[in-house]
N, C-alpha and C positions, 0 to 999 in steps of 0.2 A: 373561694375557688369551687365548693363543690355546688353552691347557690348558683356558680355560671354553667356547672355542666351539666346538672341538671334542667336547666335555661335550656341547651343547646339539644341535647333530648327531645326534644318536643318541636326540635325544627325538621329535624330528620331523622328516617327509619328504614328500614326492609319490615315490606309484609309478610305475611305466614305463606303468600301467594306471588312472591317475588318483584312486586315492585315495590321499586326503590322512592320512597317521598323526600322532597327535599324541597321548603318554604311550604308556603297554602296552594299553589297552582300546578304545580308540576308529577305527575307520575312516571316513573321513567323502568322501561324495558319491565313493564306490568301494568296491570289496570287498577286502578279505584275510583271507586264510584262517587260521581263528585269531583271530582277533579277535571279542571277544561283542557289542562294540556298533559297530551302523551309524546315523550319522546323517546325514540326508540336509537339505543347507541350503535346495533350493527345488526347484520341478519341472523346471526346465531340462535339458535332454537331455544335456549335459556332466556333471551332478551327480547325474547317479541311474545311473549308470554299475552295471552290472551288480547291478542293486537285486532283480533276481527272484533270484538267486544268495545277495545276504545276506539275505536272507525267509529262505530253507531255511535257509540253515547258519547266524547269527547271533541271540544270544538275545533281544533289541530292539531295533525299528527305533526311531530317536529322531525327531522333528520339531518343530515348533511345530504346532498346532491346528489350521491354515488350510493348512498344507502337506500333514498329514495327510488332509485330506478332497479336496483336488486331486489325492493321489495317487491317490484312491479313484476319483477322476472317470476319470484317465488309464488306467486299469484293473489298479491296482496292486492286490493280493490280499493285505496283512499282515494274518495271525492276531491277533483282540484280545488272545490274551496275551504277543504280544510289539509291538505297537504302543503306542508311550510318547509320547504329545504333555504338551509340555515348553512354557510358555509362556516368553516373554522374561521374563531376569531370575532365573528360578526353577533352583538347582541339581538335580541327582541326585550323589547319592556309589557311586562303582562301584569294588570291590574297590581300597578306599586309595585314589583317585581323584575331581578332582570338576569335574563337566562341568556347564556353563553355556551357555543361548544367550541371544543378545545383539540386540538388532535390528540391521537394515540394510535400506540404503535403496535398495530393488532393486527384484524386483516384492514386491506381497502375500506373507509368510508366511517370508519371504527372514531368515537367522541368520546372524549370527559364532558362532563356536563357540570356548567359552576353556576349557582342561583346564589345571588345577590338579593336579601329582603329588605321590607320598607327600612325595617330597623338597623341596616347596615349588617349582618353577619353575610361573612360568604362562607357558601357549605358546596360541599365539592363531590361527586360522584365520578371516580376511576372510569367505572366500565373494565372491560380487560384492558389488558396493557401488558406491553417487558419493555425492556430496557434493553442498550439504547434507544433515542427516537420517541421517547415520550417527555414531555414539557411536565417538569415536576411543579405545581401549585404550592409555593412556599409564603403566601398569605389567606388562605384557607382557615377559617376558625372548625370545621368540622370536614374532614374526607373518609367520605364514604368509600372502602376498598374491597376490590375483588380478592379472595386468598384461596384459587382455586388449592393454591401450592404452599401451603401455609403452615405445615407442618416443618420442622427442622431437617428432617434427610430429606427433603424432596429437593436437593440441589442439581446442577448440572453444569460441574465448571466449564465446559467444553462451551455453553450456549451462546456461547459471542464467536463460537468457529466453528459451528455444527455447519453456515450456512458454504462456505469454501469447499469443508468436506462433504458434505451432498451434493455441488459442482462437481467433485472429482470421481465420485460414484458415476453419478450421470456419462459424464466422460467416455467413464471403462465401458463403461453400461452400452455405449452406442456401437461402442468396436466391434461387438459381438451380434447386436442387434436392433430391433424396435424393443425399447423402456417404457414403460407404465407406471406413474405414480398415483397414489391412491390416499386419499383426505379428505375434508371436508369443507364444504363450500368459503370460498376466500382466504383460507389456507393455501389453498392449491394456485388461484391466484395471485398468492403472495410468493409459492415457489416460482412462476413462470415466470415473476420481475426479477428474483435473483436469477436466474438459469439466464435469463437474454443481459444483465451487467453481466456477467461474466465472458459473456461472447458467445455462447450455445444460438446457436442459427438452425439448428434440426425443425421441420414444420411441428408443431403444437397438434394435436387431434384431439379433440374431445365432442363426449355425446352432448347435447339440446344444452340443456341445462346450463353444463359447466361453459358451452358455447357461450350462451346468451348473459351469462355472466363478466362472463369475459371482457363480451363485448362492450357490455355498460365504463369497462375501467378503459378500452382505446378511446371509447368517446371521450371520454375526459383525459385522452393526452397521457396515459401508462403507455410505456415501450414494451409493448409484451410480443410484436412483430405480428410473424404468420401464424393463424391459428385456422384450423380446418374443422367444418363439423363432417361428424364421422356419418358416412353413408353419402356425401356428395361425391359427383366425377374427382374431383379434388384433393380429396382423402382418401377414394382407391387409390388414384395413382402416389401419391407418396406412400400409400402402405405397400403396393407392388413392388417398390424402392426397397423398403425395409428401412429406411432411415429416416423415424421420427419418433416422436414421445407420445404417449396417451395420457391424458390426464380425465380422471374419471374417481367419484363420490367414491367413497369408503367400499360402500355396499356392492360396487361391479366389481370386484378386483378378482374376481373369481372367473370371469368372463371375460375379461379384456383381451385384444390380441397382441402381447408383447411376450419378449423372450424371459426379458429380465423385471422382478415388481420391486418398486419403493413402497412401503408403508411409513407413510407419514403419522407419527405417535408423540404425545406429549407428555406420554405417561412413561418411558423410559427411564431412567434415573444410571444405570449401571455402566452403559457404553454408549459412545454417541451412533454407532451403527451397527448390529449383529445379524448374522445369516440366520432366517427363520423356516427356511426350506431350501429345493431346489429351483434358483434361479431366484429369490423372493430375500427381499433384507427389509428388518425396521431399522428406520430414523428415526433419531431423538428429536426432533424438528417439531418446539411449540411455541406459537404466538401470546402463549399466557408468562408473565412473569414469575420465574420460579423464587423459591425460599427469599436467596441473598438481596433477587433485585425487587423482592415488594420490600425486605428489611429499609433497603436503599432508601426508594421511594416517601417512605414515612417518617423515615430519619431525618432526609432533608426537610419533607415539608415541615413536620413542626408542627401540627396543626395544634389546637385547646382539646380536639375529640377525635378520637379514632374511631368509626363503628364499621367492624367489618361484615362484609354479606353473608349471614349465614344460610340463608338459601341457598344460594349457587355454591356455599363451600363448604356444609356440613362443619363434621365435629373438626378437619381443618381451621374454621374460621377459631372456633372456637380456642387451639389453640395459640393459631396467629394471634390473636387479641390477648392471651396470656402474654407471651413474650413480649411485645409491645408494653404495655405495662408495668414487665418485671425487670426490662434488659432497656429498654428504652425510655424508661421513665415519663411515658405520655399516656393519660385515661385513656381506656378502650375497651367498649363492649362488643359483644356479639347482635347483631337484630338479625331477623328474629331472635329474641333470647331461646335457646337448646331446651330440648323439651328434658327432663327429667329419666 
């Protein structure tokens, strides 16, 4: 047993510089040198990690269809003959190798990544994820997992109805006036698709950016409805109304024009929503899986290796991968291994 997992070590890793290796071909959401293919799982600022770097030197940037064109937004520059949008489900075979993306339940456009070697192991990279809405990999010999949340209190029983109660926020929120919510790119996105299931028809306003973002997920058939960029004839007159939402990056929330602000946070743990000023409330509202649902996640899969990211998760990772081990009874290390 430990002759195979030591074996399995050497198939996949996290660098000191966050990308994730997994078989001889593949870099994912980081760069190394040497390697032909870069895949990148979502636009998140963690996982495009020196992505101008593998444009030049890497022979295809990998993504899904909807990640691709938000890269484009963010003003990412791939050559079309090495950009490869790969939808879920669908392989590529890369020198004896065969790489697969998977969905997950993050923001829009968000993969697992599953690489299948000459020699037959399949080794699995999460990427973010929660639960419900992500396809758990239960023949996997090694998954590589995110443990943003990895610590044992960082639970949130509420997180499978935080999404109704920030509907009902919204709601009260309009009675009174124009609302503003405030997050980070494809979060906010992922709010507008709950907001419009629920029946919310208020116009949508947001500045370039979060516009153009947007619009990459209509094209591809999301119900996000009417969305307005702020400064057209368009957007004055529904602001003259007072009855719409702003949705706008972390960083304008201080400038928006609404009566009432959302803070979108995933760092909450204590209340699924608290008053933080006047007119201004955080939400517990995170697209990462907390505590129970990465416990979940691993339990099912089963895999022979667990190695969790400890790039992205610090001393978290470190001790998600205890637990795993001691309560779970499956090997698991940290990569990068904790500095001392």
């Amino acid at each position: 047993m430990l002759t195979e997992i030591l074996r399995l070590m050497r198939k996949a890793r996290v660098t000191a510089r966050g990308a994730v290796l997994l078989g001889e071909t593949s870099t994912i959401d980081g760069h190394e040198q040497g390697r032909t293919i870069r895949v990148v799982t979502h636009i998140h600022s963690d996982h495009v990690l020196d992505l101008r770097r593998s444009i030049r030197e890497c022979g295809m940037v990998v993504a899904t269809p909807i990640t691709h064109e938000m890269l484009r937004v963010l003003g990412y520059r791939i050559p079309p003959f090495k950009s490869v949008p790969v939808e879920y489900g669908n392989t590529l075979n890369i020198d004896g190798e065969k790489l697969t993306l998977l969905r997950s339940n993050h923001i829009p456009g968000t993969a697992q990544v599953l690489v299948e070697t000459a020699e037959g192991d399949r080794l699995l990279y999460t990427s973010d994820f929660k639960l419900p809405g992500t396809p758990i990999v239960r023949d996997a010999d090694v998954v590589v997992v995110d443990a943003t949340y990895g610590y044992t209190e960082w639970m949130r029983p509420w997180q499978e109805e935080v999404e109704g109660l920030l509907v009902d926020i919204v709601k009260d929120a309009l009675a009174l006036g124009p609302v503003g919510i405030f997050g980070y790119h494809g979060k906010l996105q992922e709010v507008m698709l709950i907001l419009r299931s629920y029946g919310i028809d208020a116009p949508f306003i947001a500045p370039r950016r979060v516009y153009q973002l947007t619009m990459v997920l209509k094209k591809h058939g999301y119900a996000i409805g009417d969305i307005l960029l702020h400064g057209t004839r368009e957007a004055r007159e529904a602001m003259r109304d007072g009855w719409y939402i702003y949705f706008a990056h972390m960083r304008a929330k201080n400038h928006a024009p609404c009566k009432t602000k959302l803070i979108l946070s995933g760092w909450e743990f204590r209340e699924p929503f608290r008053r933080i000023g006047a007119g201004e409330w955080l939400v517990a509202f995170s697209d990462h899986a907390d505590f129970r649902q990465l416990v979940n996640y691993i339990d099912e899969a089963r895999p022979k290796l667990v190695i969790v990211d400890g790039y992205r998760g610090g001393r978290a990772a470190v001790e998600f991968a205890k637990y795993v081990r001691r309560r779970l009874g499956i090997p698991a290390i940290t990569s990068p291994a904790p500095s001392l």
